[in-house]
PDB file with one MODEL, atoms N, CA, C and O in Angstrom:
MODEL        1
ATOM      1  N   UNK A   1     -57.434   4.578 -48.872  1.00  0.00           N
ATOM      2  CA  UNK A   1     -57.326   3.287 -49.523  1.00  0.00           C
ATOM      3  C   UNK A   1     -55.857   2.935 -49.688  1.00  0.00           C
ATOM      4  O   UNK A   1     -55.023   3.836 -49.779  1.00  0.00           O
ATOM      5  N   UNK A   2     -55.510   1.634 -49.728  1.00  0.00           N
ATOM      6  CA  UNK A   2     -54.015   1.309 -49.628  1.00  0.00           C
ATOM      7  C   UNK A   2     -53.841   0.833 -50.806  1.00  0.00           C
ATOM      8  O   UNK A   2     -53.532  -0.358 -50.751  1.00  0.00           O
ATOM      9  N   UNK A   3     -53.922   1.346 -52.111  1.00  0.00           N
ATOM     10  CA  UNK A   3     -53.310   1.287 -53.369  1.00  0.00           C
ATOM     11  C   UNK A   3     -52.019   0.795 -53.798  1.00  0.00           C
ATOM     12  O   UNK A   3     -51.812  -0.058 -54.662  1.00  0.00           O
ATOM     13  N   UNK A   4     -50.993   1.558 -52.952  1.00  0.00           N
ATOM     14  CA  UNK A   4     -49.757   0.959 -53.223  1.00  0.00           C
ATOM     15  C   UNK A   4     -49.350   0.050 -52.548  1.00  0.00           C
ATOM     16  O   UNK A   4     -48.332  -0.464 -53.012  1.00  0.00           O
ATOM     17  N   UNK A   5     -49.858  -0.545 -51.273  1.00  0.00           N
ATOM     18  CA  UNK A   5     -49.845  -1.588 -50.662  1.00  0.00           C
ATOM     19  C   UNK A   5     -49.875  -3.156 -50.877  1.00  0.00           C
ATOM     20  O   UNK A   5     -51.052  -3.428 -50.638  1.00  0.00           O
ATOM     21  N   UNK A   6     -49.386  -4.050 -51.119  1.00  0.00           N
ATOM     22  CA  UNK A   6     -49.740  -5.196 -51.174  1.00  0.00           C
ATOM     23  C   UNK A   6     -51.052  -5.962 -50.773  1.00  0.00           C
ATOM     24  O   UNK A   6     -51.466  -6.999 -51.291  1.00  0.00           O
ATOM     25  N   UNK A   7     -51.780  -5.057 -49.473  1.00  0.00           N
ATOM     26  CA  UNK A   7     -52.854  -5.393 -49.403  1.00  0.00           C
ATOM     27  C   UNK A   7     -54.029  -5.471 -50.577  1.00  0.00           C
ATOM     28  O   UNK A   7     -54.792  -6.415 -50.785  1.00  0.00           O
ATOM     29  N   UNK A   8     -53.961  -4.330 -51.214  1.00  0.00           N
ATOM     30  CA  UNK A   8     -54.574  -3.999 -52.369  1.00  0.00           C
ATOM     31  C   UNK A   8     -54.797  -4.973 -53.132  1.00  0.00           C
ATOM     32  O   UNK A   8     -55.779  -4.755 -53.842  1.00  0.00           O
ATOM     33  N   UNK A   9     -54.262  -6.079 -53.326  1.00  0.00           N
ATOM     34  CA  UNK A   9     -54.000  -7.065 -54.342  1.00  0.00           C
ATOM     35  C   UNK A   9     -55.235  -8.150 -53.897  1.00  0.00           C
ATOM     36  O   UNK A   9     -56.008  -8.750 -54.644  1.00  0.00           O
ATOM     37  N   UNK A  10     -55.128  -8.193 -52.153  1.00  0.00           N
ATOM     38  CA  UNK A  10     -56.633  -9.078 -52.243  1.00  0.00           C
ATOM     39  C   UNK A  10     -57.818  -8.804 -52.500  1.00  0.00           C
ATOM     40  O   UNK A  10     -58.460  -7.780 -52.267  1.00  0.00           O
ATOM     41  N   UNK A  11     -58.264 -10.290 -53.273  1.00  0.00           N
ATOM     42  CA  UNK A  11     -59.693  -9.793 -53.338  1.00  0.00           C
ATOM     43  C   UNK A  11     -60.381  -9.382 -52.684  1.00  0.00           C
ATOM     44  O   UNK A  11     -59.997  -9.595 -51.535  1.00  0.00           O
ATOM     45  N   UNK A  12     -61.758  -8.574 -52.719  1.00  0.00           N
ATOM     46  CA  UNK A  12     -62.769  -8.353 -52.024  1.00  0.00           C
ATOM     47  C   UNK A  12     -63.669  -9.332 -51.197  1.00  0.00           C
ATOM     48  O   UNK A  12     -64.355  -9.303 -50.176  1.00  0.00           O
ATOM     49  N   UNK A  13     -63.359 -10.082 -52.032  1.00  0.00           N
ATOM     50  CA  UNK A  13     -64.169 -11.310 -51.705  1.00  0.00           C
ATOM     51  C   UNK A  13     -63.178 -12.925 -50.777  1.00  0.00           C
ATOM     52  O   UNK A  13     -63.532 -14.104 -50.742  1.00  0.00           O
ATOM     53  N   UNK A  14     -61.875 -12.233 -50.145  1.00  0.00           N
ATOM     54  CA  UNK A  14     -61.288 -13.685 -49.598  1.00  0.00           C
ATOM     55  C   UNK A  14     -62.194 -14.135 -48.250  1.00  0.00           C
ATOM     56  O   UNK A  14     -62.127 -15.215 -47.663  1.00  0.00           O
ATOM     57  N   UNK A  15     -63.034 -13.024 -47.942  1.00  0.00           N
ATOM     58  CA  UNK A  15     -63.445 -14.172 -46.458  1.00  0.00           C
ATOM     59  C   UNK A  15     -64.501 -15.011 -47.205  1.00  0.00           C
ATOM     60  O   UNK A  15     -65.008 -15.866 -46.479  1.00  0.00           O
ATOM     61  N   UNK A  16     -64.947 -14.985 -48.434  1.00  0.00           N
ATOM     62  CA  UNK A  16     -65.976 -16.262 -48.717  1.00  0.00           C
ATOM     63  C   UNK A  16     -64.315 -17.258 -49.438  1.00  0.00           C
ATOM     64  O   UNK A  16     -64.573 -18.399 -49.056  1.00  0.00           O
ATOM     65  N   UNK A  17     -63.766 -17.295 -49.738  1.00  0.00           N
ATOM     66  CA  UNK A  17     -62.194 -18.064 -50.186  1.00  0.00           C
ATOM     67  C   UNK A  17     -61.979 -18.743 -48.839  1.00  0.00           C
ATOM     68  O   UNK A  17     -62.051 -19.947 -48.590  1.00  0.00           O
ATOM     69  N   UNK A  18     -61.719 -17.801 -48.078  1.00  0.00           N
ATOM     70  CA  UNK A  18     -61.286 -18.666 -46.768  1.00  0.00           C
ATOM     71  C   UNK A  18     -62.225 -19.559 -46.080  1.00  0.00           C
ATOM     72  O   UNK A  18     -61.712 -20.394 -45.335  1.00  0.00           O
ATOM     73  N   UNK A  19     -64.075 -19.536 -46.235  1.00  0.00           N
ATOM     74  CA  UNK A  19     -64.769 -20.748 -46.160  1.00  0.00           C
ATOM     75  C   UNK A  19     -64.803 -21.446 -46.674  1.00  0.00           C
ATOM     76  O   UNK A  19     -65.191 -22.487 -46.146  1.00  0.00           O
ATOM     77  N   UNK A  20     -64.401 -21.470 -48.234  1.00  0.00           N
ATOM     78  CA  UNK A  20     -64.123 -22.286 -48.824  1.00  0.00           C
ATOM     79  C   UNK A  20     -63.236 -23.254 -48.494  1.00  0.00           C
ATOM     80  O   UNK A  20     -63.470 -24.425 -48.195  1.00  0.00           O
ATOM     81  N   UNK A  21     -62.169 -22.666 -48.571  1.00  0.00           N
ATOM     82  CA  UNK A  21     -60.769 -23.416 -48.504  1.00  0.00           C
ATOM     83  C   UNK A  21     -61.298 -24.308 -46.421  1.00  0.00           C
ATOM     84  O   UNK A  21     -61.505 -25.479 -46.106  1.00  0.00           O
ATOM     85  N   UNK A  22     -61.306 -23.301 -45.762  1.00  0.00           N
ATOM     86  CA  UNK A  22     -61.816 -24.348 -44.451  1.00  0.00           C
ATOM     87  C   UNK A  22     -62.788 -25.514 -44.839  1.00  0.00           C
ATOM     88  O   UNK A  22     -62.485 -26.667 -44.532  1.00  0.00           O
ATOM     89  N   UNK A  23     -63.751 -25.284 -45.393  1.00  0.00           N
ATOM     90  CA  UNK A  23     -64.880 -26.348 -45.388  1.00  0.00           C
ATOM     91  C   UNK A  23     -64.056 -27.735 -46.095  1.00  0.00           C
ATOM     92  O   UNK A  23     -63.975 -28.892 -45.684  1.00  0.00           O
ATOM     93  N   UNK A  24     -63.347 -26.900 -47.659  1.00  0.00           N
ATOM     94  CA  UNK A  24     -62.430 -28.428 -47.953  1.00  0.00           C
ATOM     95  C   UNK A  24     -61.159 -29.218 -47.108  1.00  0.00           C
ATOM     96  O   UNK A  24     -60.669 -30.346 -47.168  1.00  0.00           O
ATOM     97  N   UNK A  25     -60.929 -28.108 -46.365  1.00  0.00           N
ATOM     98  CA  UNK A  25     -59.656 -28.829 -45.484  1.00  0.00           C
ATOM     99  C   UNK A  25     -60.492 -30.130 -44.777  1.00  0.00           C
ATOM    100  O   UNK A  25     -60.172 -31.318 -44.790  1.00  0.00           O
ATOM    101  N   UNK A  26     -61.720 -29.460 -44.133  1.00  0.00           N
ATOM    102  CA  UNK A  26     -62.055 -30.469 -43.226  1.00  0.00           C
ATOM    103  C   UNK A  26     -62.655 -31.878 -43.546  1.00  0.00           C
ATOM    104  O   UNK A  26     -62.713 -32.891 -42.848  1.00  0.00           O
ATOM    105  N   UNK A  27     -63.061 -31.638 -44.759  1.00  0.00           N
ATOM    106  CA  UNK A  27     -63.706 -32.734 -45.718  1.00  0.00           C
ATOM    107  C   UNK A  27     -61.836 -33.923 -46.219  1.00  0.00           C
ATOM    108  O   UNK A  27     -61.849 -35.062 -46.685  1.00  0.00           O
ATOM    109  N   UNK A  28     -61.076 -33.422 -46.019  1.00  0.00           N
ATOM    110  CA  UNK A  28     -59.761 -33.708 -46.519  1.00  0.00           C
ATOM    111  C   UNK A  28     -59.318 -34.496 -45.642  1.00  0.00           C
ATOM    112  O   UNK A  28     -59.141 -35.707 -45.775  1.00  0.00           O
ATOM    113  N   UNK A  29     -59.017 -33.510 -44.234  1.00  0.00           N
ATOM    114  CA  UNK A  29     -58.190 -34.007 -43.035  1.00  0.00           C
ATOM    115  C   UNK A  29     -59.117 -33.811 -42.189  1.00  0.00           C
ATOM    116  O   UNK A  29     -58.711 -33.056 -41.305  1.00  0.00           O
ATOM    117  N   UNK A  30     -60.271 -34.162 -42.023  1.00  0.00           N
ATOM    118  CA  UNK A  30     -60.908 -33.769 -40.683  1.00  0.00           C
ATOM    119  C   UNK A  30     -61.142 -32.851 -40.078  1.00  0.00           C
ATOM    120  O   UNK A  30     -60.932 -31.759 -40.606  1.00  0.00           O
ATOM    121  N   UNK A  31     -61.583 -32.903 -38.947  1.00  0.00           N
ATOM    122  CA  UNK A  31     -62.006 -31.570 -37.791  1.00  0.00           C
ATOM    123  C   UNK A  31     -61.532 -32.190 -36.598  1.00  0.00           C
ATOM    124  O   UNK A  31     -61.883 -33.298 -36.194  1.00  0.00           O
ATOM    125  N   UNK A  32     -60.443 -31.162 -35.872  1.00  0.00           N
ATOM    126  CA  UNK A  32     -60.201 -31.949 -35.082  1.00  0.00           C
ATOM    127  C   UNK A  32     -60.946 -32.029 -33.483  1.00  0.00           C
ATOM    128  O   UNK A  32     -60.822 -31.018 -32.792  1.00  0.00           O
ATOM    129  N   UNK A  33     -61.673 -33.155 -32.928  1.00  0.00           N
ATOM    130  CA  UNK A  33     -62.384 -33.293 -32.244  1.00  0.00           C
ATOM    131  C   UNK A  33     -62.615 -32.280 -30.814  1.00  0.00           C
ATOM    132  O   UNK A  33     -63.670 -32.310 -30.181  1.00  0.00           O
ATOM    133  N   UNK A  34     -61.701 -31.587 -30.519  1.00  0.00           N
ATOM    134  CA  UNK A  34     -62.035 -30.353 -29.291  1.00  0.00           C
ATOM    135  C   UNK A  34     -62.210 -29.152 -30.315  1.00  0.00           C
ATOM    136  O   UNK A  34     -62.267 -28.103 -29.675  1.00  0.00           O
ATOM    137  N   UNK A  35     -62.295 -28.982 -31.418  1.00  0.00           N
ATOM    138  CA  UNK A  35     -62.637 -27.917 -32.018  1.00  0.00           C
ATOM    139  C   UNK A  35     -63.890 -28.220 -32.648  1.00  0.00           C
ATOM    140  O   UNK A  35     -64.529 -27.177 -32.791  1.00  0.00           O
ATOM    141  N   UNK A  36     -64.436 -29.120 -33.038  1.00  0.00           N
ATOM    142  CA  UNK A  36     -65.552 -29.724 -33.272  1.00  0.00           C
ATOM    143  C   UNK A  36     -66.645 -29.580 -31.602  1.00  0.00           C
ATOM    144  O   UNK A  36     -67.647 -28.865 -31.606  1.00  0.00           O
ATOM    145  N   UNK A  37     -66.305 -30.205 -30.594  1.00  0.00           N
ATOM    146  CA  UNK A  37     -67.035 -30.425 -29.425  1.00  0.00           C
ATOM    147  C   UNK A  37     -67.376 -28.780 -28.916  1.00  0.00           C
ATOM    148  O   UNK A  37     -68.501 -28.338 -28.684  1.00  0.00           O
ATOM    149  N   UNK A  38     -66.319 -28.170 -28.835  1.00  0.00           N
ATOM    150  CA  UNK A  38     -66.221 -26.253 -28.606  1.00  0.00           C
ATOM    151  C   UNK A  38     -67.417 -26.113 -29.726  1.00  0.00           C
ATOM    152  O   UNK A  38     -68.489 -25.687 -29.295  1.00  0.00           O
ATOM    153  N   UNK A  39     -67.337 -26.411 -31.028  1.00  0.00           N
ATOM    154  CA  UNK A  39     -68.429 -25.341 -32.249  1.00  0.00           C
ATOM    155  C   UNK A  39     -69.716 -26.066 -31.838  1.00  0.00           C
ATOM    156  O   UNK A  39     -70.765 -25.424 -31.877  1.00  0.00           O
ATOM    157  N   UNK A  40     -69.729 -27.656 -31.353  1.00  0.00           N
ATOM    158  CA  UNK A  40     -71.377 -28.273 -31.339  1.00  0.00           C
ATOM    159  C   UNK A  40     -71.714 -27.090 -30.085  1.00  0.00           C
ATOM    160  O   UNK A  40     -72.427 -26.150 -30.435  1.00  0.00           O
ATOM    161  N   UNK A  41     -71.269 -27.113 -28.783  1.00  0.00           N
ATOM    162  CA  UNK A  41     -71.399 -26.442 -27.700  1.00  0.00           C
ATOM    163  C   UNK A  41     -72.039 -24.845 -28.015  1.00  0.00           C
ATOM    164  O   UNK A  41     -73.073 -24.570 -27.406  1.00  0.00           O
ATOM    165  N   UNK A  42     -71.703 -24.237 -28.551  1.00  0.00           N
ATOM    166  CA  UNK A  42     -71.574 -22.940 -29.111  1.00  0.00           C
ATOM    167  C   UNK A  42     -73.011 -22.638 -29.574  1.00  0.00           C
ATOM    168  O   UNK A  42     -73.858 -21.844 -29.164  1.00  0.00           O
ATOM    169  N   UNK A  43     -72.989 -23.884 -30.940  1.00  0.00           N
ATOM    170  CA  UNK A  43     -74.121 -23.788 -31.741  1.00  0.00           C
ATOM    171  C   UNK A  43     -75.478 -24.028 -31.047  1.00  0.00           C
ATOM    172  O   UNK A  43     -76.493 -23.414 -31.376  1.00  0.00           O
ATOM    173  N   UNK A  44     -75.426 -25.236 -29.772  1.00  0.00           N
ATOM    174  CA  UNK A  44     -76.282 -25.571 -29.326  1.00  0.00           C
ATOM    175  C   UNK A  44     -76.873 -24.610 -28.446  1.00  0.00           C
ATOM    176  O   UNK A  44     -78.050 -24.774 -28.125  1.00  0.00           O
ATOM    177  N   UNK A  45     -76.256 -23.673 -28.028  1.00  0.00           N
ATOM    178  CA  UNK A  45     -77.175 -22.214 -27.321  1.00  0.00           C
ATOM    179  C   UNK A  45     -77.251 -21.534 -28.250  1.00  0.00           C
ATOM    180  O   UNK A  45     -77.480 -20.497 -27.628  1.00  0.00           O
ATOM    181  N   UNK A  46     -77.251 -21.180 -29.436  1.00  0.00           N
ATOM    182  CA  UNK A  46     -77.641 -20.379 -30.499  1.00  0.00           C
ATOM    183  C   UNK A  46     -78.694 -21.268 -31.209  1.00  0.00           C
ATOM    184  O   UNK A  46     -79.682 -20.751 -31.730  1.00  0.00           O
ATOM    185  N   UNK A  47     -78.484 -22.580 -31.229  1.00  0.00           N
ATOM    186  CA  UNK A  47     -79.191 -23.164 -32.192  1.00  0.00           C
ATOM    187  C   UNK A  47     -80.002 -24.188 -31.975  1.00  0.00           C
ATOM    188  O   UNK A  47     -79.812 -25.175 -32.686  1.00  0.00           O
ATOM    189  N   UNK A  48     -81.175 -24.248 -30.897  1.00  0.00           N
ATOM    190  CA  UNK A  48     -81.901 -25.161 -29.743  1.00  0.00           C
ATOM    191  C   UNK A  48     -82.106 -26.034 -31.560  1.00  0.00           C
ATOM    192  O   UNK A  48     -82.531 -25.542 -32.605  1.00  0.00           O
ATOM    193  N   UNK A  49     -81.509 -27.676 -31.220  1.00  0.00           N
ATOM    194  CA  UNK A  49     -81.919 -28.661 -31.834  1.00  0.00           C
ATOM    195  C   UNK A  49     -81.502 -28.727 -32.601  1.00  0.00           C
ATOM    196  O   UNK A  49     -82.057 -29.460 -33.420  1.00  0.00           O
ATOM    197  N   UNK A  50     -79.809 -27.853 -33.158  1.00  0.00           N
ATOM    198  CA  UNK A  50     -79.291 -28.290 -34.501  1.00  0.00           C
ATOM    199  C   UNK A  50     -78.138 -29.730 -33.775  1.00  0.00           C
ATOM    200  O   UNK A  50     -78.048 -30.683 -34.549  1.00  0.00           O
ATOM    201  N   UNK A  51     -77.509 -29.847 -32.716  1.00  0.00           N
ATOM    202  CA  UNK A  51     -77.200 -31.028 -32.647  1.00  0.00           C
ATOM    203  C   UNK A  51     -77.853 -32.521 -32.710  1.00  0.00           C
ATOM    204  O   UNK A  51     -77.302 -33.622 -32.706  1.00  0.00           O
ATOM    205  N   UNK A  52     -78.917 -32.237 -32.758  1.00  0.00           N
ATOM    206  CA  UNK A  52     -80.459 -33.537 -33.224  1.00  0.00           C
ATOM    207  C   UNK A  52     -79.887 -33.475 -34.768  1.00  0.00           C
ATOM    208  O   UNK A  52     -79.422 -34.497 -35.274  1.00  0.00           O
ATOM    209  N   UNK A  53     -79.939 -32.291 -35.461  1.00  0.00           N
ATOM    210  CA  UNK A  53     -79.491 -32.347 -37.162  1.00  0.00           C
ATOM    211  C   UNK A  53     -78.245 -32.672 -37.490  1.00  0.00           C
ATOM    212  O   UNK A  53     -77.883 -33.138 -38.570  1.00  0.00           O
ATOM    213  N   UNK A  54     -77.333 -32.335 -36.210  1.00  0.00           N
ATOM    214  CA  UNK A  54     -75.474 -32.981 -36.744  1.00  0.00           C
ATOM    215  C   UNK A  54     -76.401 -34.793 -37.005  1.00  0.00           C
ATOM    216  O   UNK A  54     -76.791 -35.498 -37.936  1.00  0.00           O
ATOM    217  N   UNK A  55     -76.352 -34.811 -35.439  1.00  0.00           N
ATOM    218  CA  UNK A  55     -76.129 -36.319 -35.441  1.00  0.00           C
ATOM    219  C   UNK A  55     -77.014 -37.122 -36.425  1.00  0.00           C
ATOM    220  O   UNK A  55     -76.640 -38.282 -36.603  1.00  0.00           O
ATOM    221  N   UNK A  56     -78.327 -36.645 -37.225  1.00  0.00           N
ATOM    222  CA  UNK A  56     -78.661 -37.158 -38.115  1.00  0.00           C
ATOM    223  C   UNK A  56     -78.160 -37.200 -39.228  1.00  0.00           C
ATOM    224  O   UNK A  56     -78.287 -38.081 -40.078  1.00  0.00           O
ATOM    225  N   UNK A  57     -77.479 -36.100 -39.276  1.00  0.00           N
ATOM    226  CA  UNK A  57     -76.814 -35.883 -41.159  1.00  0.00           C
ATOM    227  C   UNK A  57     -75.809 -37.310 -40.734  1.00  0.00           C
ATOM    228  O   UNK A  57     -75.915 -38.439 -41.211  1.00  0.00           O
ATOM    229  N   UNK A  58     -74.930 -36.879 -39.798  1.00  0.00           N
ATOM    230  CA  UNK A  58     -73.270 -38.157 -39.551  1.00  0.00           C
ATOM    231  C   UNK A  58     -73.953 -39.431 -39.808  1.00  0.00           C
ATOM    232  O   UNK A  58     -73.497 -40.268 -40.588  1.00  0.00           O
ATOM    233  N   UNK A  59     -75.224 -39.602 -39.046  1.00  0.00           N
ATOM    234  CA  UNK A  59     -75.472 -41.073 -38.952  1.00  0.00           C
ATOM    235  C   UNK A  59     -75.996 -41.132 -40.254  1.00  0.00           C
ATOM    236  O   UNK A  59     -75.901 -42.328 -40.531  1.00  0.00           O
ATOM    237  N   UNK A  60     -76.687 -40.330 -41.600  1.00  0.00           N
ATOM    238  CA  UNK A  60     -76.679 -40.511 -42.776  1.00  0.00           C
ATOM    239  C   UNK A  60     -76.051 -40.995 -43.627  1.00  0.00           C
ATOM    240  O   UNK A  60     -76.383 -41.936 -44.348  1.00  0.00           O
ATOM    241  N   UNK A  61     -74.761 -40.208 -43.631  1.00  0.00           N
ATOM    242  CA  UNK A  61     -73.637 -39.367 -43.939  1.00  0.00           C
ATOM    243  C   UNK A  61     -72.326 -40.400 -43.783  1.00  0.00           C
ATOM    244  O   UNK A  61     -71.817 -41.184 -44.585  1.00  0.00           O
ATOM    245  N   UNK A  62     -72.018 -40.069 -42.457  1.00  0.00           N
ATOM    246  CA  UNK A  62     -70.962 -40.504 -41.852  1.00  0.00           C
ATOM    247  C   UNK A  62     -70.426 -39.277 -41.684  1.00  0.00           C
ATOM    248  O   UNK A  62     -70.449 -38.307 -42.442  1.00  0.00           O
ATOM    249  N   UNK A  63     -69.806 -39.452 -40.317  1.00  0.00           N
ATOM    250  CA  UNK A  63     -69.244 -38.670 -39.432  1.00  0.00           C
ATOM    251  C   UNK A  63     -67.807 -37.877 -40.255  1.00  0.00           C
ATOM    252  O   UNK A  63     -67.438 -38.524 -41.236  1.00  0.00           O
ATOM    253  N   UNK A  64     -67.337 -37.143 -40.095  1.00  0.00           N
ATOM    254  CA  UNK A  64     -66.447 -35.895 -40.211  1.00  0.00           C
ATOM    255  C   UNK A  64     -65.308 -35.967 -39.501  1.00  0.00           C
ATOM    256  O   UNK A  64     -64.512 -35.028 -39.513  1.00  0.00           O
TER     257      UNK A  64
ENDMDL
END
């Protein structure tokens, strides 16, 4: 364990911090559109029919 380390000091818990903090950036400043088009792409072979659910939430919603 790295006790005397500076590492030591982070929480256990920063990779749920760091979704955090991403999810508000993007709500802030956006997503920027080839990093957006790369994650729909991605999701859409993992996830048959969640781009049917983007484009309904945006057109709810409004787009991101």
């Amino acid at each position: 364990m790295l006790t005397d380390s500076p590492l030591s000091q982070i929480p256990r818990d920063a990779d749920t911090l760091a979704a955090i903090t991403g999810s508000t950036s993007q709500v802030l400043r956006g997503l920027p559109n080839p990093i957006r088009e790369q994650s729909l792409a991605i999701s859409a072979r993992c996830y048959p029919g969640l781009e049917r659910a983007v484009a309904e939430f945006e057109a709810r919603f409004g787009g991101f």
